[in-house]
N, C-alpha and C positions, 0 to 999 in steps of 0.2 A: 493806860497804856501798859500793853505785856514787858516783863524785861527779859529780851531773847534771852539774853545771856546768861540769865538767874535762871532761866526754864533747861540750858543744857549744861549748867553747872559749869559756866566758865569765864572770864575775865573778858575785858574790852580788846584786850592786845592779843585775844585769841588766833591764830594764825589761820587757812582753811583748812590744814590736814587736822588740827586741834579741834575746828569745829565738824569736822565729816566724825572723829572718832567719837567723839563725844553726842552727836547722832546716834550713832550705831546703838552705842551702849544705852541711851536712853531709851530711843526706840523698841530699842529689845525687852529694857527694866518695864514699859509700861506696854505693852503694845496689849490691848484687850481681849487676844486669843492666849496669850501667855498669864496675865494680872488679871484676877478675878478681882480687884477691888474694886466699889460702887465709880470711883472717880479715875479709875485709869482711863477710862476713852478719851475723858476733857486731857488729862495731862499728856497722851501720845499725841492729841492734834494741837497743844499748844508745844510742844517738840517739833513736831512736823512744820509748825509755823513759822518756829524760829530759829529753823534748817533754811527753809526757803528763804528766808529774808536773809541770815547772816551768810548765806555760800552765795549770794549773789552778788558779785561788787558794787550795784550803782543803788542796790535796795538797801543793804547794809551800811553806804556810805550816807544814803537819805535817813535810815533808822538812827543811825550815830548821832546825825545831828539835831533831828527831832530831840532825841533824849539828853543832848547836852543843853537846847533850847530848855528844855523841862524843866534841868538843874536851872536853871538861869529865872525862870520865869515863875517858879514856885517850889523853891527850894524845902519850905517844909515838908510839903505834899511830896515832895519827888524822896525824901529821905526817910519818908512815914514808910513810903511803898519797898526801896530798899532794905528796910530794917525789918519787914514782915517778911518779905520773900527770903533773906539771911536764915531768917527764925524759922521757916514753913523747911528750907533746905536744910537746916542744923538738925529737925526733931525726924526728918525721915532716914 
């Protein structure tokens, strides 16, 4: 499972205007006609992804709890995936 919020660089308690801006700027950082790099297309449509999901309230509110179910039901695996996505977010 993607972690939206790792994908637009931003926390659980992210608000919608916090998550519309932080859109913007990622959309823009990766968007494939701007990013020649090999792996921008993957990284604007996992943006795009988790734009759509977190501006929606009933899709955001069902991702939430899937991912708190996650913590709950496989807490090393959930903290493996946490800890790589920190690290993939720290080195760019």
């Amino acid at each position: 499972m993607q972690d939206h919020y790792a994908a637009l660089g931003l926390s659980p308690a992210a608000t919608l205007a916090e998550i519309k801006k932080a859109f913007r700027l990622r959309a823009s950082q990766y968007h494939p006609d701007r990013n020649t790099s090999p792996d921008a297309p993957q990284l604007f449509r996992a943006v795009q992804t988790a734009y759509e999901v977190l501006a929606d309230d009933e899709r955001r509110k069902t991702y939430d709890d899937n991912r708190r179910r996650g913590l709950l039901d496989s807490p090393i695996d959930t903290a493996r995936e946490i800890w790589h996505n920190y690290l993939l977010e720290a080195l760019k």
